[in-house]
C-alpha positions as CSV (number, residue, x, y, z in Angstrom):
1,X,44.7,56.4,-59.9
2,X,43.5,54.7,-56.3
3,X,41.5,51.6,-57.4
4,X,42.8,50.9,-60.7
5,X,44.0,47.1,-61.7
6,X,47.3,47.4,-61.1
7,X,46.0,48.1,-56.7
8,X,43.4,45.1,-57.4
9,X,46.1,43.1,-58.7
10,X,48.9,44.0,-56.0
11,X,45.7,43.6,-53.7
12,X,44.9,40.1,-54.3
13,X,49.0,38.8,-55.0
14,X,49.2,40.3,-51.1
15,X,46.3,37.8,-50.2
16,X,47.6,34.8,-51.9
17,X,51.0,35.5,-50.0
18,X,49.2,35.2,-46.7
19,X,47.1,32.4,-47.6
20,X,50.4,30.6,-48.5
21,X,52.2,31.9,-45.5
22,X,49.6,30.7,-43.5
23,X,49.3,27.1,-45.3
24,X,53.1,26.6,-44.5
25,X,52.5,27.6,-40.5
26,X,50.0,25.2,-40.1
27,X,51.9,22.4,-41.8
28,X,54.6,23.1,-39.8
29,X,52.7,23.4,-36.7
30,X,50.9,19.6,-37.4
31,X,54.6,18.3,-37.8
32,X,55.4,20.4,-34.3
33,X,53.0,18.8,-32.5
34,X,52.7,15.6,-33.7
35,X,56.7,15.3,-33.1
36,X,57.1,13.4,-29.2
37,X,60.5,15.2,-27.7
38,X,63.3,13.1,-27.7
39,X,62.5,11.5,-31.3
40,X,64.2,14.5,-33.3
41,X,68.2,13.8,-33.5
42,X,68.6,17.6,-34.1
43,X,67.0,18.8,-30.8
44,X,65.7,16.4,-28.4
45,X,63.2,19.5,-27.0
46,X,61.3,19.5,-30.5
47,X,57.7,18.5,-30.2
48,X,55.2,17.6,-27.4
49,X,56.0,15.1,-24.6
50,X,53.6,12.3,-25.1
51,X,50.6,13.5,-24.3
52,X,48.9,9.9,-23.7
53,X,51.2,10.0,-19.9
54,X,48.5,12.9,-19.3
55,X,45.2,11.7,-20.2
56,X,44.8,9.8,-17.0
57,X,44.5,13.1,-15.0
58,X,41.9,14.7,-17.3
59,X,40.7,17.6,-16.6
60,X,43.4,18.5,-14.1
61,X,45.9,18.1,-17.2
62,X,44.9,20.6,-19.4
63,X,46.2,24.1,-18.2
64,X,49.4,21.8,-18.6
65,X,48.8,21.0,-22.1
66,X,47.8,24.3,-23.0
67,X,51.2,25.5,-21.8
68,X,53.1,23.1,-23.7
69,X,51.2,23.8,-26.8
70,X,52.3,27.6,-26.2
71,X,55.5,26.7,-25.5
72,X,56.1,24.8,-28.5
73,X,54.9,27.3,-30.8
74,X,56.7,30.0,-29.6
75,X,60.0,28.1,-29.3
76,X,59.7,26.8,-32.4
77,X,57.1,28.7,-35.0
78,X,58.9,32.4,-35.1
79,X,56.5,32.6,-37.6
80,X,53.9,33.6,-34.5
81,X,53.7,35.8,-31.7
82,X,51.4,36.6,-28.8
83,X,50.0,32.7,-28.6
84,X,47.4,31.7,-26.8
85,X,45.9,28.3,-26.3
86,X,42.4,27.6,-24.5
87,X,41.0,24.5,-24.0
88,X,37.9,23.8,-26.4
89,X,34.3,22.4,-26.0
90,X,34.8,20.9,-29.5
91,X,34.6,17.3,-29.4
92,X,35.1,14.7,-31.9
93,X,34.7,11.8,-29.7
94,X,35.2,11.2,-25.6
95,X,38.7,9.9,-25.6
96,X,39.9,13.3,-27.7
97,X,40.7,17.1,-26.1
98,X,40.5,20.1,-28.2
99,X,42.4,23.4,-28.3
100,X,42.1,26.8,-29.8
101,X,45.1,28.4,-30.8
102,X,45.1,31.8,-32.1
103,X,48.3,33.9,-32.2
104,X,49.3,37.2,-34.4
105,X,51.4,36.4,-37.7
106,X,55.0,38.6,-37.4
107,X,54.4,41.2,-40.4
108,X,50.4,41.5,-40.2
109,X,47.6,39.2,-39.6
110,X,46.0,37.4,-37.3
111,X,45.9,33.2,-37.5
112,X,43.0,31.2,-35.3
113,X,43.0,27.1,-35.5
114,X,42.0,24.4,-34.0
115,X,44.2,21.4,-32.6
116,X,42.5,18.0,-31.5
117,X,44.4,15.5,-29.3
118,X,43.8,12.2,-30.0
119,X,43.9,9.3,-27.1
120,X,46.3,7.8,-29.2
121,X,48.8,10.6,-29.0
122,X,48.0,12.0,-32.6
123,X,47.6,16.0,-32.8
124,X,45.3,17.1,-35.9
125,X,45.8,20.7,-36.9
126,X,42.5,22.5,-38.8
């Protein structure tokens, strides 16, 4: 029987998965990039350099911080493949530079978010 409650129930336990899945990425990825390198004791490459030593050469900066961003994901979200990172037009105030991140999830699915630099160094992950 194609259809039947048994597919609409197998159907929507598949989509809670994912949301879940995709919940746990982005936490992780908020801890990622809000982590400066050097401050883990486990691995002194986890995180972002601090980004504040680049905001005084805005905009010639931000193909660098897009790589970084990239970097950091793949290296340490395996979770994600094919990243990408473009530069934003989004906003939130002048002293902030935004991201979009979109990447494929490894067994299906695609994931699209965006990441907002603070001036102060904070990363927000929505």
């Amino acid at each position: 029987m194609s259809g039947g409650l048994l597919d609409g129930i197998k159907h929507r336990l598949r989509g809670e998965a994912r949301a879940k899945r995709e919940h746990a990425v982005l936490v992780h990825l908020s801890t990622l990039l809000n982590t400066r390198q050097g401050s883990s004791a486990l691995d002194l490459t986890y995180g972002l350099p601090d980004i504040t030593d680049f905001t005084h050469n805005i905009p010639g900066a931000i193909p660098l911080l897009e790589r970084l961003i990239v970097d950091a994901i793949q290296r340490y979200e395996p979770r994600l493949s094919h990243v990408q990172v473009r530069s934003s037009t989004v906003h939130t105030d002048a002293l902030s530079l935004s991201f979009e991140v979109s990447a494929q999830l490894v067994g299906g699915g695609s994931l699209r978010f965006q990441t907002t630099l603070s001036a102060g160094g904070q990363v927000s992950v929505s």
